[in-house]
C-alpha positions in Angstrom: 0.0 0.0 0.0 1.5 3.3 -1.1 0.0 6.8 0.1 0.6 10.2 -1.5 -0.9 13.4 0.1 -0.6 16.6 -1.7 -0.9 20.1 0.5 -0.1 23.7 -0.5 -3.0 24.7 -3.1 -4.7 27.6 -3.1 -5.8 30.7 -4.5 -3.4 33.1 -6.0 -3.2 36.2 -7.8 -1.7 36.8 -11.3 2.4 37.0 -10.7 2.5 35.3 -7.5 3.7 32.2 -6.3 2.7 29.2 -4.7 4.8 25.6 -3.2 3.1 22.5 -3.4 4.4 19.2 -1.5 3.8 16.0 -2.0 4.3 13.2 0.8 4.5 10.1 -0.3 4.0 6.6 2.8 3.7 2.9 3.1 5.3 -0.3 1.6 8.3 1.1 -0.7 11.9 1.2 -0.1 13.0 3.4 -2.9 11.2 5.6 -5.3 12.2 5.6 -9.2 10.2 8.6 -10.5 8.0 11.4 -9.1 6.4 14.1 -11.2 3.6 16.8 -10.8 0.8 16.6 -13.6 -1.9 18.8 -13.6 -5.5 18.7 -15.7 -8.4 21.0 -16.4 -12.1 20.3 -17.2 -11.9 19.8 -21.5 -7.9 18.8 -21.1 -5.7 16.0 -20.9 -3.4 15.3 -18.0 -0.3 17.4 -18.9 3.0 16.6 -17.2 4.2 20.0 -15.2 7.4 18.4 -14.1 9.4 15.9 -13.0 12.4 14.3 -11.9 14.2 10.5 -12.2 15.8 8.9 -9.2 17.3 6.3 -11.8 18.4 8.9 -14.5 21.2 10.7 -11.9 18.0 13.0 -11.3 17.0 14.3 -14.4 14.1 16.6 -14.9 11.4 17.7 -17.0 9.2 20.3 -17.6 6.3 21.1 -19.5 7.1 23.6 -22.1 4.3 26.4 -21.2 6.7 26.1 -17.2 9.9 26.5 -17.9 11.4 29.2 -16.6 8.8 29.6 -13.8 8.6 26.6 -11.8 10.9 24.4 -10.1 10.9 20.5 -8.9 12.9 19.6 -6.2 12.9 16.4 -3.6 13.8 15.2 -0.3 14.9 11.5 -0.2 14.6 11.3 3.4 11.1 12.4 3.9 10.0 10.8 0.4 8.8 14.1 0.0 8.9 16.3 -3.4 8.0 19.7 -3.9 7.0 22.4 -6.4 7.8 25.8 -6.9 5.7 27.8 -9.3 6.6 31.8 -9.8 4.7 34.1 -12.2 1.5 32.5 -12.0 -0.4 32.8 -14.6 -4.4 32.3 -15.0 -3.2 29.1 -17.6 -1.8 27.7 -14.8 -5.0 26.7 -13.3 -5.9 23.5 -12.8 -5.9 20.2 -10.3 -2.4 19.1 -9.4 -1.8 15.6 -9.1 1.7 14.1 -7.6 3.0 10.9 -9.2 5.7 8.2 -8.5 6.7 4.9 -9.9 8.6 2.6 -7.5 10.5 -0.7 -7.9 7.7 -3.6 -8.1 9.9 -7.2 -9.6 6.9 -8.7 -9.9 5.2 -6.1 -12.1 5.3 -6.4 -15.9 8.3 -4.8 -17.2 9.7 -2.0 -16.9 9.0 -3.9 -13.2 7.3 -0.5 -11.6 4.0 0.6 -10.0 2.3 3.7 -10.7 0.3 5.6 -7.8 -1.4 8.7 -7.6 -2.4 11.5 -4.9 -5.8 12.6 -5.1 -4.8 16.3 -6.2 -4.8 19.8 -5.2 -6.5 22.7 -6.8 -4.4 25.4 -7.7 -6.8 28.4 -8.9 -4.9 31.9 -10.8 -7.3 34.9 -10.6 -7.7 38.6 -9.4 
């Protein structure tokens, strides 16, 4: 069983900025992959950002963020975060954390997906 919990949401203005964590608890020793996607009603689920444990940490970002918002993670707390500056109204939407951890007895690539239930994370005077 695997639990992720997603906290700092809100309401912002135009310009601002907002942090976003994402806890992650239960039966894992390691995680692989963790990444912040984010949808809105008429969308698809577009990746914002994210970062591989197996890939010496590499990231990605959604074109429309780069520049503006940063992933980061702690490996202790199994804890990720991100930083978004110069909010825009676009960036609007329900933010949903992501990991893939080490499953052998999974099909290959031998990972399991889970999912947080989301955030909202509203831009608007």
């Amino acid at each position: 069983q695997v639990q992720l919990v997603e906290s700092g949401g809100g309401l912002v203005q135009p310009g601002g900025s907002l942090r976003l964590s994402c806890t992650a608890s239960g039966s894992f020793t390691t995680i692989h992959y963790m990444a912040w996607y984010r949808r809105t009603p008429g969308q698809q689920r577009e990746l914002v950002a994210a970062i591989s444990n197996i890939e010496n940490g590499k990231t990605n970002y959604g074109e429309s963020v780069k520049g503006r918002f940063a992933i980061s993670k702690d490996d202790a707390e199994n804890t990720m975060f991100l930083l978004m500056s110069s909010l825009k109204p676009e960036d609007t939407g329900k933010y949903y954390c992501h990991i893939r951890v080490p499953n052998p007895t999974a099909s290959y690539p031998f990972e399991s997906n889970f999912w947080g239930q989301g955030t909202q994370v509203t831009v608007s005077s």
